[in-house]
Structures are given as C-alpha cells and as structure tokens.
N, CA, C and O of each residue as an XYZ file, in Angstrom:
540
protein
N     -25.003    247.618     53.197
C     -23.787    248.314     52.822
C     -23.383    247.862     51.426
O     -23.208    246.664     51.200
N     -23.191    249.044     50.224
C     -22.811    248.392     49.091
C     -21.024    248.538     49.120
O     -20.284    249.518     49.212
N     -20.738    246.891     48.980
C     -19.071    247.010     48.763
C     -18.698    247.586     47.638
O     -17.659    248.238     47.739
N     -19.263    247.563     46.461
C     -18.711    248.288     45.474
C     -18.514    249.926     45.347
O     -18.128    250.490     44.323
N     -18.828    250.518     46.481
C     -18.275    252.016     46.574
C     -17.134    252.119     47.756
O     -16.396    253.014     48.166
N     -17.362    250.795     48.077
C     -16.118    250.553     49.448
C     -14.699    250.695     48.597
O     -13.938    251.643     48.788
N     -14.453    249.728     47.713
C     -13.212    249.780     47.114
C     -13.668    249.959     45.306
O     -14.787    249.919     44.796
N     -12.045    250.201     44.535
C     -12.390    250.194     43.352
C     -10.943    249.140     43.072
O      -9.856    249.094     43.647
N     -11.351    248.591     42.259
C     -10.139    247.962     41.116
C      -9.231    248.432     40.144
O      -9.653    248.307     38.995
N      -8.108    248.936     40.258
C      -7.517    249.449     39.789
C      -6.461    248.588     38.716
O      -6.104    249.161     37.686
N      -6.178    247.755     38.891
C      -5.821    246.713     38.040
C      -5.847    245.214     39.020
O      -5.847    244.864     40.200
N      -5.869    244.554     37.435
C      -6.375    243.357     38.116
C      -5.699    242.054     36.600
O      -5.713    242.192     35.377
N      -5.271    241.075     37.360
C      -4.199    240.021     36.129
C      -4.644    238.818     36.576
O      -4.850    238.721     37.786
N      -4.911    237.539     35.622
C      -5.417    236.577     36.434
C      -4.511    235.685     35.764
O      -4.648    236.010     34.584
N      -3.612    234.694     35.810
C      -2.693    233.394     35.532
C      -3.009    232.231     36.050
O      -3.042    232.262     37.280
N      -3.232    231.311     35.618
C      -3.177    229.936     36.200
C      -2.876    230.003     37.248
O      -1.732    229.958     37.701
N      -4.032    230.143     37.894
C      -4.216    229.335     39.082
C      -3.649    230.992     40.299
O      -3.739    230.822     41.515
N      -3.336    231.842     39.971
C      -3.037    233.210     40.319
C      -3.916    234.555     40.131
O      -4.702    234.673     39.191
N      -3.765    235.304     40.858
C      -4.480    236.360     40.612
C      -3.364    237.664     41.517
O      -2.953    237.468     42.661
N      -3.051    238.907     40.723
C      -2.798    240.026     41.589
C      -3.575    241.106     40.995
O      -4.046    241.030     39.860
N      -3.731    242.281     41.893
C      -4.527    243.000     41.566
C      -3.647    244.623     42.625
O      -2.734    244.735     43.444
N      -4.476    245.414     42.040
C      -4.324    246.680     42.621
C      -5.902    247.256     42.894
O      -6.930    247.339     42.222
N      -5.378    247.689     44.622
C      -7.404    248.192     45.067
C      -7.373    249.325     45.363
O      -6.382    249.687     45.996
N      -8.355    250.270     45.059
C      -7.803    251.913     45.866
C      -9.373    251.934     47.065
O     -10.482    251.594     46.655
N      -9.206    252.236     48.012
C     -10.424    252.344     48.719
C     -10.852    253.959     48.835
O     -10.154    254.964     48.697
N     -12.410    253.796     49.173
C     -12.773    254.817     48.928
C     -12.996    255.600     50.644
O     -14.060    255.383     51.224
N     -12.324    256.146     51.066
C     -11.488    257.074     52.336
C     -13.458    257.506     53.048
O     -13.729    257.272     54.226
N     -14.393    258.036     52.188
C     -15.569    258.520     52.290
C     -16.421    257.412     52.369
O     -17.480    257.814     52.850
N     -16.456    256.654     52.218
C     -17.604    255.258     52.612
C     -18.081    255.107     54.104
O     -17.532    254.793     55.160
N     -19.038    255.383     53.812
C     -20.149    255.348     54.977
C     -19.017    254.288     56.509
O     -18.557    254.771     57.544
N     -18.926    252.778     55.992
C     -18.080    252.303     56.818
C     -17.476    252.593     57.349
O     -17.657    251.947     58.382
N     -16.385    253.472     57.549
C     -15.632    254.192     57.854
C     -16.127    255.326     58.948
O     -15.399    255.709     59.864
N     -17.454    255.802     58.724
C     -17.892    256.699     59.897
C     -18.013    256.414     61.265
O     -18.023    257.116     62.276
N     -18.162    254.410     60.906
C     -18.585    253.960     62.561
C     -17.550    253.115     62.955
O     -17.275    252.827     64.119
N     -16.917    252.681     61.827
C     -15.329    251.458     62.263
C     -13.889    252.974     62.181
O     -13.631    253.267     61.014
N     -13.420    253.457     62.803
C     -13.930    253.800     63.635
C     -13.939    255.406     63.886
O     -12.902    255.987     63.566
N     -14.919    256.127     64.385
C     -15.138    257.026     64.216
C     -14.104    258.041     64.890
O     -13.645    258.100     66.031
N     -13.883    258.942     63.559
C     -12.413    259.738     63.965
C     -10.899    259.173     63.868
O      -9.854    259.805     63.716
N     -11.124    257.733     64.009
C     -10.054    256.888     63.477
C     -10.586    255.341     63.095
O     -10.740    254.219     63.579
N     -10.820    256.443     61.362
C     -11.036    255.424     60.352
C     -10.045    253.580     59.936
O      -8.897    253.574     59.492
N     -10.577    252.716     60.126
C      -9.925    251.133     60.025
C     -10.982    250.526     59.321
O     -12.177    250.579     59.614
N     -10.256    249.723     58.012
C     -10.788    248.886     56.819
C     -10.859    247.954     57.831
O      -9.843    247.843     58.516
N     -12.412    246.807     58.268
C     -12.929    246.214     59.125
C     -12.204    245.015     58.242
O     -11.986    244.957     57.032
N     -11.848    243.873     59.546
C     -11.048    242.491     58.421
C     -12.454    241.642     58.174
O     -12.467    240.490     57.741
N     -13.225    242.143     58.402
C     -14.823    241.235     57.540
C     -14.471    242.040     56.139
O     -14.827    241.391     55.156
N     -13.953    243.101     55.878
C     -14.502    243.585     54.431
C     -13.033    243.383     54.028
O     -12.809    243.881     52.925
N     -11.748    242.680     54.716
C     -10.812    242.287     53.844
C     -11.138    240.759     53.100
O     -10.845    240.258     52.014
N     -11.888    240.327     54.276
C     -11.951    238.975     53.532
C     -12.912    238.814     52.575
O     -12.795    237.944     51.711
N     -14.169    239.806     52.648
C     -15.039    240.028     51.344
C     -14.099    240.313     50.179
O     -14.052    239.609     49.171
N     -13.281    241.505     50.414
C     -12.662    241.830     49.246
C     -11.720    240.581     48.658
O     -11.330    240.472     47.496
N     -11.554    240.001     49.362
C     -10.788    239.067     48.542
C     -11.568    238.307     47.985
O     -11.363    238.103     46.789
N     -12.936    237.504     48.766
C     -13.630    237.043     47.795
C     -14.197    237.404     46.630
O     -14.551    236.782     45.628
N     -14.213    238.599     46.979
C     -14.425    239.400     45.250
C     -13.830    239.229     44.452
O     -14.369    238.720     43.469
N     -12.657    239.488     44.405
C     -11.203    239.079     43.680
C     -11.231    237.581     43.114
O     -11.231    237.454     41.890
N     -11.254    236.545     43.844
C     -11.560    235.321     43.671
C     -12.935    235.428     42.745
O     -12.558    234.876     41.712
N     -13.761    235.664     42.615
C     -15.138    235.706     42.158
C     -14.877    236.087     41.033
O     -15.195    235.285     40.155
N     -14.317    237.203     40.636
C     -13.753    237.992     39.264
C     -12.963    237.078     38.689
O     -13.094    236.928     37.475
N     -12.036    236.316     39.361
C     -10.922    235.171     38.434
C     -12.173    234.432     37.928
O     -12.444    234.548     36.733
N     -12.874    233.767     38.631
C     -13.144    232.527     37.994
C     -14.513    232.971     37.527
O     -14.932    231.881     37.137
N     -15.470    233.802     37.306
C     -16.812    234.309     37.100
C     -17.485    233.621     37.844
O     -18.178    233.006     37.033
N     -17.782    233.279     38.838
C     -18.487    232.787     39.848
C     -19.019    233.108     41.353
O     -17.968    233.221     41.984
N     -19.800    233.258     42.014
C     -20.176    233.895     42.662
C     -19.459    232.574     43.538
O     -19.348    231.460     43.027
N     -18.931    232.941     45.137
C     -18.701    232.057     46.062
C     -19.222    231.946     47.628
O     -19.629    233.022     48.065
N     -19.272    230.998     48.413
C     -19.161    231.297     49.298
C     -18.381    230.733     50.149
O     -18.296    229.505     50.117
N     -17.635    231.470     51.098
C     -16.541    230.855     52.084
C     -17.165    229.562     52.982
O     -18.358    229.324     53.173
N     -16.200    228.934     53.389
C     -16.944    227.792     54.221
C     -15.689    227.640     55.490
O     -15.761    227.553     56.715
N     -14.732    227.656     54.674
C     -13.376    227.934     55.902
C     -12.485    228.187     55.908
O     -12.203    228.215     54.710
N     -11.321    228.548     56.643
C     -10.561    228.777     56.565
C      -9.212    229.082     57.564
O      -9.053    230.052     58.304
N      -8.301    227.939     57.339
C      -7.337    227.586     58.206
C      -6.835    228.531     59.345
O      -6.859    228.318     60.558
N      -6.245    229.929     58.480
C      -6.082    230.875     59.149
C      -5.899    232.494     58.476
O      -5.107    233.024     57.696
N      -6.984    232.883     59.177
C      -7.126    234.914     58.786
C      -6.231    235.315     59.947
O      -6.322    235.123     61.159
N      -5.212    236.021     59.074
C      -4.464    237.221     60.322
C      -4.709    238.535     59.755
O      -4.838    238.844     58.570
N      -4.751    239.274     60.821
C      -4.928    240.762     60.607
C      -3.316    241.501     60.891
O      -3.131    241.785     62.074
N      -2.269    241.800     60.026
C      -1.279    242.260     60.775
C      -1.198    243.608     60.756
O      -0.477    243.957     61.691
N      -1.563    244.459     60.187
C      -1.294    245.852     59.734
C      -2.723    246.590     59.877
O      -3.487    246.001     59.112
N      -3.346    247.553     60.488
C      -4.476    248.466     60.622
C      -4.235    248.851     59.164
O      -3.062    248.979     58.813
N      -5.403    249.089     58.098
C      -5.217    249.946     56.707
C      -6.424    251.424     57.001
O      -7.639    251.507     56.821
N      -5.577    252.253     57.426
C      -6.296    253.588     57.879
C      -6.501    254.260     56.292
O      -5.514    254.639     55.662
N      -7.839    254.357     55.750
C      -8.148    254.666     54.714
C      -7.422    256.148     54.104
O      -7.069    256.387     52.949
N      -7.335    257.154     55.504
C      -6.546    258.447     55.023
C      -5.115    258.210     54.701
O      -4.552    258.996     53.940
N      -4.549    257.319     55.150
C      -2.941    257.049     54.723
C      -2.920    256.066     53.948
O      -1.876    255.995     53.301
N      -3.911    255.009     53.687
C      -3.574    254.053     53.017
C      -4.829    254.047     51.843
O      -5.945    253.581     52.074
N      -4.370    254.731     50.387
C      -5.664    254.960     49.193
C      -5.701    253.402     48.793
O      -6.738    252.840     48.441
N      -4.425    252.759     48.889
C      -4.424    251.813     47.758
C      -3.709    250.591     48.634
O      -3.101    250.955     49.641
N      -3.738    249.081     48.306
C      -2.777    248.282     48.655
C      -3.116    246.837     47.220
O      -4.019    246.497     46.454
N      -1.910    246.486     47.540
C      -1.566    245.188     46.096
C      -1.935    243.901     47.319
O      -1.796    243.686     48.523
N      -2.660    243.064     45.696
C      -3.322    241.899     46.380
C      -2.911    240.570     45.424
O      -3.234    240.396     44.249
N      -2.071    239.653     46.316
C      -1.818    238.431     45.581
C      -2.550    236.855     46.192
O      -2.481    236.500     47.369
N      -3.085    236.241     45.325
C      -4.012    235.012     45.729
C      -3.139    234.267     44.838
O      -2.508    234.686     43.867
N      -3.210    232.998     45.364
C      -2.989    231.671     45.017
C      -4.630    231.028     45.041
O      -5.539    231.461     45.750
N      -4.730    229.750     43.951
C      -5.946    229.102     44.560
C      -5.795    227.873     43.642
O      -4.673    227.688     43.170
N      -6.818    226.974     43.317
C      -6.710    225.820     42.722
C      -8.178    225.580     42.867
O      -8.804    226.313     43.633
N      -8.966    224.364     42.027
C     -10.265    223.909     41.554
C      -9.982    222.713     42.113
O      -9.431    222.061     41.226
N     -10.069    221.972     43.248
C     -10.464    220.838     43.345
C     -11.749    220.069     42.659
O     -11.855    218.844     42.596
N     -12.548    220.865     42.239
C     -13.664    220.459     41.995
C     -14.447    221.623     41.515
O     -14.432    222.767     41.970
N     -15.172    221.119     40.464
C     -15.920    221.866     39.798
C     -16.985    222.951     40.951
O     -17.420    224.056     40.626
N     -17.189    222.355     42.135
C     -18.302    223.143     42.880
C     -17.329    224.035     44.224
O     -17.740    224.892     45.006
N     -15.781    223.365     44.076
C     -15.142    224.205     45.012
C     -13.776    224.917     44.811
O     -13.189    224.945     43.729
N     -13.324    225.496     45.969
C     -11.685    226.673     45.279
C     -11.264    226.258     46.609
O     -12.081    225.611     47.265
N     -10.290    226.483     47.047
C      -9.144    226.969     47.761
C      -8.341    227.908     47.516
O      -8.084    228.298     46.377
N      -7.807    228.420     48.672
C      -6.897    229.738     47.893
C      -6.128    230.198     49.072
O      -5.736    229.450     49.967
N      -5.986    231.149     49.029
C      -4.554    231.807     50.027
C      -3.535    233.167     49.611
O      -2.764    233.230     48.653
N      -3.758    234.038     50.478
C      -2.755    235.278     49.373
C      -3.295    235.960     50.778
O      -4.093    235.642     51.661
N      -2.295    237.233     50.458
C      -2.304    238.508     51.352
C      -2.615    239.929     50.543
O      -2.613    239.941     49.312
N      -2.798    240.749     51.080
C      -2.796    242.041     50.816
C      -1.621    242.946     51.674
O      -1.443    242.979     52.892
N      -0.794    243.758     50.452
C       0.169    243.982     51.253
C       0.550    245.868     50.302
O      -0.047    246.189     49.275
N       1.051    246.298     50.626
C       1.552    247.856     50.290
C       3.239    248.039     50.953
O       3.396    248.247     52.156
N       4.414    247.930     50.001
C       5.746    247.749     50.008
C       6.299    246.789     50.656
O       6.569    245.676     50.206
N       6.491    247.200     51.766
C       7.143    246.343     52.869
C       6.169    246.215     54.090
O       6.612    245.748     55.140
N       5.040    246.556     54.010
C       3.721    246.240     54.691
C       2.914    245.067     54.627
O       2.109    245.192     53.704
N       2.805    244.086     55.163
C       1.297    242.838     54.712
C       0.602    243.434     55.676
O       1.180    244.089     56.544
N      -0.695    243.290     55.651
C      -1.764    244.187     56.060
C      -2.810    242.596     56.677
O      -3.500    242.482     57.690
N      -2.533    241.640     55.621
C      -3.545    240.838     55.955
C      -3.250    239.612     55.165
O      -3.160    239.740     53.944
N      -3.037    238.070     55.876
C      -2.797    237.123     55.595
C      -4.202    236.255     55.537
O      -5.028    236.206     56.449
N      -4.295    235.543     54.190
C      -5.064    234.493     54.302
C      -4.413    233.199     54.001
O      -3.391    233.286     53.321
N      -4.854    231.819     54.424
C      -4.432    230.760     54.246
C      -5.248    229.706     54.203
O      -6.257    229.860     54.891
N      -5.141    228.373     53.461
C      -6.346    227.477     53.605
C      -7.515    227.637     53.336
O      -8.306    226.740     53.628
N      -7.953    228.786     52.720
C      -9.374    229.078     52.455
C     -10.255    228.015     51.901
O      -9.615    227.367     51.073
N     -11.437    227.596     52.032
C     -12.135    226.478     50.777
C     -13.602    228.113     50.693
O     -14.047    229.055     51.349
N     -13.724    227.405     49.399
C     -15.040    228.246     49.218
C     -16.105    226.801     48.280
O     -16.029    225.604     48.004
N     -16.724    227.604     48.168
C     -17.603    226.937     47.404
C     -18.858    227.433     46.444
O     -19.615    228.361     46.731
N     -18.920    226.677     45.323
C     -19.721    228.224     43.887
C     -20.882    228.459     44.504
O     -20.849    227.854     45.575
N     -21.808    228.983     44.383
C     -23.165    229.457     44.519
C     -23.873    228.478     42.813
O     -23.628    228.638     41.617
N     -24.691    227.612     43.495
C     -25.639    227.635     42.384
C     -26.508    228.926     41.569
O     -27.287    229.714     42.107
N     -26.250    228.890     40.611
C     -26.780    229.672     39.513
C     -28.307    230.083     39.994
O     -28.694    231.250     39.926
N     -29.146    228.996     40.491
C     -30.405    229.167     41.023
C     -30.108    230.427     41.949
O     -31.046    231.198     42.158
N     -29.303    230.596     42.318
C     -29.474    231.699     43.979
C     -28.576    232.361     43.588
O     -28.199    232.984     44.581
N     -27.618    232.797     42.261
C     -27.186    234.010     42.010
C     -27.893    234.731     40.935
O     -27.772    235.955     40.913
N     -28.805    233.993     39.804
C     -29.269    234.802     38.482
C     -29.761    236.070     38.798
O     -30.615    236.313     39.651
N     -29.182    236.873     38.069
C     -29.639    238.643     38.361
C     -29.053    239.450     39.657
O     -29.539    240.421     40.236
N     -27.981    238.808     39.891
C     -27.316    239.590     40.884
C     -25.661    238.915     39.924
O     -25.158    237.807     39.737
N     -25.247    240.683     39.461
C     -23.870    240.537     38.902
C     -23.027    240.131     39.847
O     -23.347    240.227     41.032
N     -21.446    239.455     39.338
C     -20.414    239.528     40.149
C     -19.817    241.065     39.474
O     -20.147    241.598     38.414
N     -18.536    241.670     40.814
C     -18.102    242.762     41.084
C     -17.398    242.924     39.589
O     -16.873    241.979     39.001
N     -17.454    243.950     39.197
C     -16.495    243.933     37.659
C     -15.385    244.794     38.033
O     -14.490    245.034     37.222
C-alpha cells in the first residue's frame, strides 16, 4: 500500500521542538475499499504512520516506533465527511539516535486521535539510502 496517495500535506510548520500541519486525505484510496467497505474509516495503523511521517519530515530522518505509552482512537475519520484534519506534535531529541513525541490530530472541536509517550528511534542511513522520506 503506497501512503503517499493515502494522504496529502497541505501545510506543514516546524518550531522547536513542535510541529503542526494540515492533511487532506484522499476519500478514493484503495484502503478505504476494505476498512470498511461501504463505510469508509481512516485505519488507526495509518494514523500512527501518518504521524510518523510528520515526525520524519521535522527532523529529515527516517524513524522507527518502538513505543508508546498510550494510542487512543477517539473520533472514527470517515474519509467522505472528513477531507482534511489539523495535526499538532510535541517531541524532543534525547539523543542523537532517538525522539519522543506526543500530539493529536484533531478538526474544530473534534480530536480524532491522541498520542502520548511515543519513543522512536532513527533508521541507520545503511537501511534507508534510496528510499526518500515523505515530502
């Protein structure tokens, strides 16, 4: 499954140690035919990808999750009613090889999806060269 026709980036701001962004998803993505069929739901495996994307874009680094305190799912994001939702991360560098972070995705008075406690950790260069991060 390619994520990059899943969602697009519509804006995106990165600050010390912050990141918000705007995502529009794409309503026609294959995903969507089988999660679930006739009543389309953004799967929370591809919320928490998308955020690692997001994270990946702040810092140019490819990551990978290792844990994380706590994922809530509060809000279904039904791709026909919902094109777009705003995404705010917190995170910090403990270390050159790791992140932490934490933020939700949310649309007005909606959160859709809480993360907290996250650690990730970079991908050596050996096992990402020639595979871009998401632009």
């Amino acid at each position: 499954m390619d994520m990059n026709e899943l969602f697009h980036i519509d804006r995106f701001q990165v600050q010390e140690g912050e990141l918000s962004a705007s995502s529009s998803l794409n309503p026609m993505h294959e995903i969507f035919q089988g999660h679930f069929p006739g009543q389309p739901v953004l799967p929370g495996v591809c919320m928490v990808r998308i955020a690692q994307e997001l994270l990946e874009k702040a810092i140019q680094c490819p990551l990978e999750l290792l844990k994380a305190d706590q994922i809530k799912f509060l809000a279904v994001i039904d791709p026909r009613q919902t094109r777009s939702f705003e995404v705010k991360m917190n995170y910090s560098r403990p270390g050159e090889e790791s992140l932490k972070a934490g933020g939700f995705f949310f649309n007005g008075e909606t959160v859709y999806f809480k993360l907290q406690g996250a650690e990730f950790r970079t991908v050596p260069p050996h096992r990402w060269l020639g595979k871009g991060i998401n632009e």
